[in-house]
N, CA and C atoms as a LAMMPS dump frame, in Angstrom:
ITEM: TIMESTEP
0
ITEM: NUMBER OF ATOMS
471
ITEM: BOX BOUNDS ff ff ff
-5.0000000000000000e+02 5.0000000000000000e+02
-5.0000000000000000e+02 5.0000000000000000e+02
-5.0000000000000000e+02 5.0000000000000000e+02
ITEM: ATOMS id mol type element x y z
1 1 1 N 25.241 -6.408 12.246
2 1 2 C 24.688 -5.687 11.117
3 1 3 C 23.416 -4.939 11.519
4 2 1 N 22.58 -5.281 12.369
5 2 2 C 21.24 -5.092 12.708
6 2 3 C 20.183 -5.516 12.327
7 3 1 N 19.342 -4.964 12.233
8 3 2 C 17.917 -4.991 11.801
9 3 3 C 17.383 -4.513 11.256
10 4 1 N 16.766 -5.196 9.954
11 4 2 C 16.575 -4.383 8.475
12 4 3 C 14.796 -4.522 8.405
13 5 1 N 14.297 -3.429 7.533
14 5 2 C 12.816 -4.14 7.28
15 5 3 C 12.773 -4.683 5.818
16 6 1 N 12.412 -6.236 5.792
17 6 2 C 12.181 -6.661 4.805
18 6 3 C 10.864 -6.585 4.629
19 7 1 N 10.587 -6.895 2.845
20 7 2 C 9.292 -6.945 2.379
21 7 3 C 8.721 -8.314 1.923
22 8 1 N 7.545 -8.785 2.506
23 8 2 C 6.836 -9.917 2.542
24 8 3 C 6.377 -9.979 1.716
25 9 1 N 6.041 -10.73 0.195
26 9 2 C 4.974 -11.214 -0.514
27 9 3 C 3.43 -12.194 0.269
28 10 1 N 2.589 -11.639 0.145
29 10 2 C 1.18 -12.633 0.893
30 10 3 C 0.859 -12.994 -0.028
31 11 1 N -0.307 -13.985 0.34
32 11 2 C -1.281 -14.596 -0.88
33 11 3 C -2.453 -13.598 -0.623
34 12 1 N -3.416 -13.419 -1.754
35 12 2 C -4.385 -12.179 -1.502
36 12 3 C -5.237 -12.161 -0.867
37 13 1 N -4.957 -10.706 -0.098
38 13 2 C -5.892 -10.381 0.798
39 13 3 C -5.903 -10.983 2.31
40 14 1 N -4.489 -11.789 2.515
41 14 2 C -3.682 -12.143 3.693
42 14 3 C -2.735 -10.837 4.277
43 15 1 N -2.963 -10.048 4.237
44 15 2 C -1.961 -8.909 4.284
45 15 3 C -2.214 -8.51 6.12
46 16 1 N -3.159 -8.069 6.111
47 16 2 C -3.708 -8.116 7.975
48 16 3 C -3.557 -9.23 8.486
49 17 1 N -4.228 -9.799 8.288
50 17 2 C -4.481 -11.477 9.204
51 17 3 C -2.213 -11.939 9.561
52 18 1 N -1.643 -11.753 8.172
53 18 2 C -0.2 -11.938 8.041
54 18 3 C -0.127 -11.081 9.673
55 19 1 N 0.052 -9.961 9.406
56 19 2 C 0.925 -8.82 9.97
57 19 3 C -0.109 -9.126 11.506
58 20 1 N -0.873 -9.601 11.662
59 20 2 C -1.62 -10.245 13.394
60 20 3 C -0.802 -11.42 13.501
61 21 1 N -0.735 -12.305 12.825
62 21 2 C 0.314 -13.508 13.424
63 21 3 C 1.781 -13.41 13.488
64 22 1 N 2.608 -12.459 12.603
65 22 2 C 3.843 -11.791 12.593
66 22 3 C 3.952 -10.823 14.186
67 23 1 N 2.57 -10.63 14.585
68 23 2 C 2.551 -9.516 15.877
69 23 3 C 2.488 -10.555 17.244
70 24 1 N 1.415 -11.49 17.055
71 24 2 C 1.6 -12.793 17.579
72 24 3 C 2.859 -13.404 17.987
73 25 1 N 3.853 -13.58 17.256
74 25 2 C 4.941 -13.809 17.318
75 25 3 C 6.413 -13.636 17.726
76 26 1 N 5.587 -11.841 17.977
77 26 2 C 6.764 -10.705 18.41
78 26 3 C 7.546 -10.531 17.58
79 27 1 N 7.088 -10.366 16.077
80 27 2 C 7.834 -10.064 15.267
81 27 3 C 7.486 -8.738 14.798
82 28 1 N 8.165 -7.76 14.864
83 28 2 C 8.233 -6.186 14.351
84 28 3 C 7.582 -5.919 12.758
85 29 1 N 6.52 -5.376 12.659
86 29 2 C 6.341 -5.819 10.892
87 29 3 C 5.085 -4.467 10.947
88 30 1 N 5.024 -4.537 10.104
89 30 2 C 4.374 -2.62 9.216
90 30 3 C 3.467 -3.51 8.136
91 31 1 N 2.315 -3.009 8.192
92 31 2 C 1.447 -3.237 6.795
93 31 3 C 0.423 -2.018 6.853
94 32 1 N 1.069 -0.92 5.854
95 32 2 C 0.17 0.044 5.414
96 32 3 C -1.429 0.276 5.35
97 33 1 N -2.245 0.522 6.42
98 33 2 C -3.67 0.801 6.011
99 33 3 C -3.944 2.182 5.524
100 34 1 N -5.116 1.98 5.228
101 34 2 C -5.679 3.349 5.148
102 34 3 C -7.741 2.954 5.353
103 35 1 N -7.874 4.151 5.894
104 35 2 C -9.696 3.455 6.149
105 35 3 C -10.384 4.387 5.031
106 36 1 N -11.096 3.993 4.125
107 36 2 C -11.714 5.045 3.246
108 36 3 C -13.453 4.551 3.817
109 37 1 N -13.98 5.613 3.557
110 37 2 C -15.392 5.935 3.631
111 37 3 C -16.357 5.583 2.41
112 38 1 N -16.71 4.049 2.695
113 38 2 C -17.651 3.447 1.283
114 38 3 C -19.15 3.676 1.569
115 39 1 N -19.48 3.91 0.644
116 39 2 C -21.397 4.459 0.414
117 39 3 C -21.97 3.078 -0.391
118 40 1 N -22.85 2.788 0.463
119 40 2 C -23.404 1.73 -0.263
120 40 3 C -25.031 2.199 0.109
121 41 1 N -25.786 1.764 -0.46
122 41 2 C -27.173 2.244 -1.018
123 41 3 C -28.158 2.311 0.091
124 42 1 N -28.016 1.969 1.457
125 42 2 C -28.463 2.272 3.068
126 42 3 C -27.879 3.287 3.94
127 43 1 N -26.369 3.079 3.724
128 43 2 C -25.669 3.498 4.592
129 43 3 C -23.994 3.74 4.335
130 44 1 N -23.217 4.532 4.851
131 44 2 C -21.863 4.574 4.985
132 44 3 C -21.043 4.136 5.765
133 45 1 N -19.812 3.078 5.39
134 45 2 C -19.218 2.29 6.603
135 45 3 C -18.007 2.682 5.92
136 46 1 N -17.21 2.884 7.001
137 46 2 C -15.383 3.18 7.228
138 46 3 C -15.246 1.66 6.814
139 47 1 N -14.324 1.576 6.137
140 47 2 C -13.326 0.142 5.591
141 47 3 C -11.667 0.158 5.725
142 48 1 N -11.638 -0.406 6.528
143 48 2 C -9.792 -0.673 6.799
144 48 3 C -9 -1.381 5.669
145 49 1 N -8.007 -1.116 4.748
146 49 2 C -7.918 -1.788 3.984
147 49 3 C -6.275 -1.959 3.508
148 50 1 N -5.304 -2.998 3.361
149 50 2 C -4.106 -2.554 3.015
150 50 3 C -3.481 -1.336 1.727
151 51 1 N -2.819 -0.302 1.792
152 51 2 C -2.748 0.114 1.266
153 51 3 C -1.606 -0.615 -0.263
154 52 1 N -1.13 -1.322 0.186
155 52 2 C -0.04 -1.751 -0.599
156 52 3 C -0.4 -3.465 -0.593
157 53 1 N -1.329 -3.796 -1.656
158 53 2 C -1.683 -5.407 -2.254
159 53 3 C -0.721 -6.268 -1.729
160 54 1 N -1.008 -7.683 -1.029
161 54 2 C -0.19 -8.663 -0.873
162 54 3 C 1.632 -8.2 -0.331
163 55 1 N 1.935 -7.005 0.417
164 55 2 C 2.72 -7.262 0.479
165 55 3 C 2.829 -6.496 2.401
166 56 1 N 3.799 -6.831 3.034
167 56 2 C 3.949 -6.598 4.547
168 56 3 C 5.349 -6.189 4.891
169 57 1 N 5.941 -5.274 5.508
170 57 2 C 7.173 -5.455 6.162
171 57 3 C 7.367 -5.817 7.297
172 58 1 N 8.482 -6.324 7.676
173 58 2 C 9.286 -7.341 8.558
174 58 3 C 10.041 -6.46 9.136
175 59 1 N 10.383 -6.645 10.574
176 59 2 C 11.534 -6.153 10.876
177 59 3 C 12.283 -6.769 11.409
178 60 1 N 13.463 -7.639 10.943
179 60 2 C 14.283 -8.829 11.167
180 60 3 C 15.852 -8.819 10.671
181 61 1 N 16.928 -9.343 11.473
182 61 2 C 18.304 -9.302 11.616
183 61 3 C 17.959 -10.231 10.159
184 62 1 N 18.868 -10.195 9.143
185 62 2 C 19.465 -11.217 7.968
186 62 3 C 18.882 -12.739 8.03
187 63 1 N 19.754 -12.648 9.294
188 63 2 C 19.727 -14.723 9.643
189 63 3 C 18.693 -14.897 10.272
190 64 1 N 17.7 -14.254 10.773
191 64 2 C 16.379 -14.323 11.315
192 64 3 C 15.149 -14.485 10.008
193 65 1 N 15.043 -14.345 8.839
194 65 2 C 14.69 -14.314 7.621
195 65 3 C 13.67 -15.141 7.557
196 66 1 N 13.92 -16.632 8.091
197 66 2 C 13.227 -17.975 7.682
198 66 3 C 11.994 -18.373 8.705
199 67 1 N 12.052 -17.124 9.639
200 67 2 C 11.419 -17.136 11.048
201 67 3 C 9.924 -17.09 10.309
202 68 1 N 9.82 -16.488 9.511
203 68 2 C 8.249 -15.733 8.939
204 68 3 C 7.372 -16.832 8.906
205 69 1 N 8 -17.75 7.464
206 69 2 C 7.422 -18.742 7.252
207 69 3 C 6.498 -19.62 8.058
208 70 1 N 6.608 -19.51 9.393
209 70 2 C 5.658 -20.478 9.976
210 70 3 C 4.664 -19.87 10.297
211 71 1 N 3.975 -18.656 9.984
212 71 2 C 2.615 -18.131 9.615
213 71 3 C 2.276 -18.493 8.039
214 72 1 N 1.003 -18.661 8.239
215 72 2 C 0.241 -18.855 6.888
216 72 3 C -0.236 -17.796 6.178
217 73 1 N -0.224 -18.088 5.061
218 73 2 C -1.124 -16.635 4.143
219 73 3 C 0.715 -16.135 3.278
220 74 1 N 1.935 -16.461 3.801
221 74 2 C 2.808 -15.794 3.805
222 74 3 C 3.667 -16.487 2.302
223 75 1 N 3.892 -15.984 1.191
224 75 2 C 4.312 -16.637 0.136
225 75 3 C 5.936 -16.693 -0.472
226 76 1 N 6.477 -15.673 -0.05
227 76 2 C 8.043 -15.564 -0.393
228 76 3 C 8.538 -14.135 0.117
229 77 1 N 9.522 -13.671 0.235
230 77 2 C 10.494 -11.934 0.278
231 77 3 C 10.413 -11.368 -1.228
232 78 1 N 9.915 -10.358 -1.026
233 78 2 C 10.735 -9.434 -2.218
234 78 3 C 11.828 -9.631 -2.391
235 79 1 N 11.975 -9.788 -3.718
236 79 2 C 13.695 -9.479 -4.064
237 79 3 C 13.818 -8.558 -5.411
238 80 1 N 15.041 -7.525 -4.927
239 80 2 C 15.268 -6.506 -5.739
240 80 3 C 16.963 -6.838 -5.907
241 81 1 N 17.293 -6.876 -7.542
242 81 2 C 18.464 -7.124 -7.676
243 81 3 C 19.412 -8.755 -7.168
244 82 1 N 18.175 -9.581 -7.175
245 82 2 C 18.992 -10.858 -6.536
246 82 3 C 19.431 -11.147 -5.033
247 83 1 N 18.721 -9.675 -4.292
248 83 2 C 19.013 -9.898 -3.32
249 83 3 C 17.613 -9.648 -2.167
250 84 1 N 16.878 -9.928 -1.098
251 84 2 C 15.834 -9.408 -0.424
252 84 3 C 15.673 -7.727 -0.624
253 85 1 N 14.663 -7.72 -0.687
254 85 2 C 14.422 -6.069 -1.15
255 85 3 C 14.476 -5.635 0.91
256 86 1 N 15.194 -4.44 0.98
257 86 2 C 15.037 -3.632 1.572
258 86 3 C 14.845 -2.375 2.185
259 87 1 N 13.831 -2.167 2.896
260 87 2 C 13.238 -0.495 2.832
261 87 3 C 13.832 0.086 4.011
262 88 1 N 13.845 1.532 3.819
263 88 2 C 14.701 2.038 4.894
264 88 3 C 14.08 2.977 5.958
265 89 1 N 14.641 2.662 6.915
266 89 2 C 13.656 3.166 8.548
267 89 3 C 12.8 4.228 7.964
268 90 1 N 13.334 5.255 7.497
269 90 2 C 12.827 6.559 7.235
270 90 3 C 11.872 6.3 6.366
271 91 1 N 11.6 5.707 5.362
272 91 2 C 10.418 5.504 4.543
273 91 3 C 9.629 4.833 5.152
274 92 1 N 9.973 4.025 6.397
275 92 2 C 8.465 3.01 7.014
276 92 3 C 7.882 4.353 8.285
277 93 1 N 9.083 5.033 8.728
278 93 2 C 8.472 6.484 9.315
279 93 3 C 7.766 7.305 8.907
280 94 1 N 8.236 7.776 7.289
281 94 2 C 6.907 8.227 6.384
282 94 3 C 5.869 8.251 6.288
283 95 1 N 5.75 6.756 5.875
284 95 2 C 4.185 6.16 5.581
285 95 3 C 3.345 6.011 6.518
286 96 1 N 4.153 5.76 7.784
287 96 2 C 3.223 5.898 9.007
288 96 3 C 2.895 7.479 9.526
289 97 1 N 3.589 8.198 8.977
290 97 2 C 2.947 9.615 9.251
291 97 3 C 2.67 10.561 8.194
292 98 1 N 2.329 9.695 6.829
293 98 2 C 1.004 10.097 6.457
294 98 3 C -0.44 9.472 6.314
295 99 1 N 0.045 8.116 6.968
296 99 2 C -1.178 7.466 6.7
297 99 3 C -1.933 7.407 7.374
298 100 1 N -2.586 8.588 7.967
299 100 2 C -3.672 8.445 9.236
300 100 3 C -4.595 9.623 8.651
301 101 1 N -6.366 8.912 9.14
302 101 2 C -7.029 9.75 8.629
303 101 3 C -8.157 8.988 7.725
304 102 1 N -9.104 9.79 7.579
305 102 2 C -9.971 8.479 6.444
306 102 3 C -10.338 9.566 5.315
307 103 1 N -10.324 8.647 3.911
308 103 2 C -10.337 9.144 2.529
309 103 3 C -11.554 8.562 2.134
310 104 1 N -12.08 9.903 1.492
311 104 2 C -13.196 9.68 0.254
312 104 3 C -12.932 8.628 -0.601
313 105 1 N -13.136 8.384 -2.164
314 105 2 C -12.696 8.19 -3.376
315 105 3 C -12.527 9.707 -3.568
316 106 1 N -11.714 9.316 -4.414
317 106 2 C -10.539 11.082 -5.188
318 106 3 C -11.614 11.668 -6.088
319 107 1 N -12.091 12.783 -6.08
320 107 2 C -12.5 12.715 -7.321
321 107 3 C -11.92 13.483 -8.733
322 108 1 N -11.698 12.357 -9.667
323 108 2 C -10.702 12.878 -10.665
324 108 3 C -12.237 12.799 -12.095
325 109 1 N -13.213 13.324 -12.079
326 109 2 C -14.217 13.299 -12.755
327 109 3 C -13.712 13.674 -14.117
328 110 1 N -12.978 14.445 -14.415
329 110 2 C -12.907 15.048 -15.94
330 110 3 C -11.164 14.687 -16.531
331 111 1 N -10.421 14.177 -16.36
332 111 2 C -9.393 13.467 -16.988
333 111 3 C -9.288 13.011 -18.207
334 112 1 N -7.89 13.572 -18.754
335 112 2 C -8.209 12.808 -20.339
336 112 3 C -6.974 12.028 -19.902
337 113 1 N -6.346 11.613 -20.708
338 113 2 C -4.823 10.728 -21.24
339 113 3 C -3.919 11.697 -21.723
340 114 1 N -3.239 12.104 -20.942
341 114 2 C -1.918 13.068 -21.311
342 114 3 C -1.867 14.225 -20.472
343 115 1 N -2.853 14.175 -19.448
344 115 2 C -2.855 15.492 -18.955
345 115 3 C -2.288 14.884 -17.366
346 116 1 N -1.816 16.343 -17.019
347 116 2 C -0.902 16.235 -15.651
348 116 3 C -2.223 16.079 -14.694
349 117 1 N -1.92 15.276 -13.646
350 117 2 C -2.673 15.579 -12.109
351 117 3 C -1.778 15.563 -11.173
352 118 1 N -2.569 16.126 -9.833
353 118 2 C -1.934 16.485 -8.451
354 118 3 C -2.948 15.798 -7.386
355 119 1 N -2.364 14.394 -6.83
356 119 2 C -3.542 13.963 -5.968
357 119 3 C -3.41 14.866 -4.501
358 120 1 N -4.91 15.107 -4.385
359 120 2 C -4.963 16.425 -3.408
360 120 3 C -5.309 16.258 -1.733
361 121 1 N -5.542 14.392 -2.17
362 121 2 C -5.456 14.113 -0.487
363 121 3 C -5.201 12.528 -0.977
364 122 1 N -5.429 11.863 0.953
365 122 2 C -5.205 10.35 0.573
366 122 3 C -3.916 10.168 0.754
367 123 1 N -3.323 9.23 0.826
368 123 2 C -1.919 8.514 0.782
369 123 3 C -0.743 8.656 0.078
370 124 1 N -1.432 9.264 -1.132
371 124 2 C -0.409 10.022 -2.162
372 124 3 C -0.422 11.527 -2.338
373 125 1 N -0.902 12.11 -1.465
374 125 2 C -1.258 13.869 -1.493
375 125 3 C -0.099 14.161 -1.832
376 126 1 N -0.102 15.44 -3.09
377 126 2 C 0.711 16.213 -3.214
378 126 3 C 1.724 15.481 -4.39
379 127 1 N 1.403 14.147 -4.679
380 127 2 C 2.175 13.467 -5.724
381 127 3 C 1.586 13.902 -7.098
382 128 1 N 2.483 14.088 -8.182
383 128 2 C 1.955 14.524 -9.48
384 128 3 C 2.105 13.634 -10.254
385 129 1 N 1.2 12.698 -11.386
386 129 2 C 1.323 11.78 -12.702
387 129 3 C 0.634 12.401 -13.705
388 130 1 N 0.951 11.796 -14.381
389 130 2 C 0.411 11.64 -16.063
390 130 3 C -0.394 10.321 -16.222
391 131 1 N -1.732 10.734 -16.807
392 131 2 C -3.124 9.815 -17.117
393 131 3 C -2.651 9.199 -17.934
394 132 1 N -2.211 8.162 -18.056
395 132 2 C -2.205 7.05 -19.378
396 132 3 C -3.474 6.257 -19.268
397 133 1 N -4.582 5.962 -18.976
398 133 2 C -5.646 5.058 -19.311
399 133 3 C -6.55 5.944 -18.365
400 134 1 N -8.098 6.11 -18.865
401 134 2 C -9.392 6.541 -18.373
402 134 3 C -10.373 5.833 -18.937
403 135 1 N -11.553 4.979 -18.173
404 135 2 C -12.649 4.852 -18.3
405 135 3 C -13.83 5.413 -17.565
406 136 1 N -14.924 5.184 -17.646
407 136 2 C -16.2 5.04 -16.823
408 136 3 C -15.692 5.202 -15.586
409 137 1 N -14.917 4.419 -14.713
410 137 2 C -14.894 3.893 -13.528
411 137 3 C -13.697 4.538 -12.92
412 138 1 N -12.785 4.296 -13.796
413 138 2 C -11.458 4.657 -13.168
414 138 3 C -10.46 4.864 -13.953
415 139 1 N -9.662 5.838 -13.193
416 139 2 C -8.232 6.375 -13.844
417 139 3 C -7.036 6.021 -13.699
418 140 1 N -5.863 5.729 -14.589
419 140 2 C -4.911 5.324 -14.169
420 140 3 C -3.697 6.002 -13.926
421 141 1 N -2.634 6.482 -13.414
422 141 2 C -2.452 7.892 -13.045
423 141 3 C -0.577 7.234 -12.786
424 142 1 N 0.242 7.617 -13.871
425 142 2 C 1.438 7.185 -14.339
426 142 3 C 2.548 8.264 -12.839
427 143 1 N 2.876 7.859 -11.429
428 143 2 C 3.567 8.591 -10.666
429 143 3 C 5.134 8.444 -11.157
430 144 1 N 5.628 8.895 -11.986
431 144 2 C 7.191 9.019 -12.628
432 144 3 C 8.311 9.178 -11.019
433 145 1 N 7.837 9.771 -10.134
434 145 2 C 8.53 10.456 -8.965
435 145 3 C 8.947 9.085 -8.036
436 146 1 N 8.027 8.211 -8.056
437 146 2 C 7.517 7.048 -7.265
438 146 3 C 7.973 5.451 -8.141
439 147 1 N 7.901 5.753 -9.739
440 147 2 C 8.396 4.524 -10.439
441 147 3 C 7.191 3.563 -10.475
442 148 1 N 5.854 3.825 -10.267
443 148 2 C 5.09 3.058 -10.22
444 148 3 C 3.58 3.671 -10.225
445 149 1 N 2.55 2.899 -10.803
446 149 2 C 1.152 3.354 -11.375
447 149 3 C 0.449 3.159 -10.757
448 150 1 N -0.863 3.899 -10.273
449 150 2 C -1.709 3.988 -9.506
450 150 3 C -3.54 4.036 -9.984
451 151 1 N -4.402 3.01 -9.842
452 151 2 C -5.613 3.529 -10.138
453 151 3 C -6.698 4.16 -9.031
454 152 1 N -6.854 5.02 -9.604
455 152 2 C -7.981 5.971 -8.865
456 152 3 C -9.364 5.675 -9.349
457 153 1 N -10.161 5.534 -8.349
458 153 2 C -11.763 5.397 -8.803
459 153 3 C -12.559 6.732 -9.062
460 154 1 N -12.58 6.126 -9.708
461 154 2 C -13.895 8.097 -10.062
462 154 3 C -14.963 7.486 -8.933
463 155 1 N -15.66 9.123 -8.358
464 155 2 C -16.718 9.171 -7.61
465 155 3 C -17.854 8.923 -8.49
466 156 1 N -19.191 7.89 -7.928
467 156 2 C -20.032 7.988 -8.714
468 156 3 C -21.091 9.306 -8.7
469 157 1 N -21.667 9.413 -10.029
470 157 2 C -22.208 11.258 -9.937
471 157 3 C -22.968 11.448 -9.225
């Protein structure tokens, strides 16, 4: 059959440390970074950070599955439809060639709730949603294309 990439559930904020002992192991596995550029009140430091919360891909034959488990941090497989969720070569090729590069925060300063956006860099460049929730801090940004919601931080002024 071959070799599929499955998707790992972590416990939080195990997502690196996972995907170093999965590498440890000689096991084939993808966990999305991205480094954004944080300002804190001295100075500016690059931050490496998973792009995609608690979760890692695998790259493992079916019956190889149970291999994971003996790293820690590691909590269960995705499952889509009753069965292990699986992603396909070409989308883990994707993400690795757009995800290089380091990102600001977006700035989405003037947003209401109902209005279209176009994120114009970052990991999702070029993706279009609809604002369903805005505060102070941050926006929440409905990607219909993608099936799934995204919050954006407003820049502070």
């Amino acid at each position: 059959m071959g070799k599929k990439w499955f998707v790992i559930y972590t416990r939080p904020q195990q997502e690196l440390k996972v995907a170093k002992q999965l590498s440890m192991m000689h096991i084939k596995n993808y966990c999305p970074t991205i480094t954004i550029l944080k300002q804190y009140s001295d100075r500016k430091k690059k931050i490496t950070k998973p792009l995609l919360s608690s979760y890692v891909m695998v790259q493992l034959e079916e019956k190889e599955r149970g291999i994971v488990f003996s790293c820690s941090g590691i909590v269960r497989y995705l499952f889509y439809l009753g069965k292990p969720a699986v992603v396909h070569a070409s989308e883990i090729d994707l993400m690795k060639h757009h995800l290089n590069g380091v990102y600001n925060y977006i700035n989405v300063a003037n947003l209401s709730v109902g209005e279209s956006h176009t994120i114009k860099e970052g990991p999702f460049s070029g993706v279009s949603g609809e604002v369903v929730q805005t505060d102070n801090t941050k926006v929440k940004l409905q990607l219909v294309s993608l099936g799934m919601c995204i919050t954006l931080k407003k820049q502070a002024a």
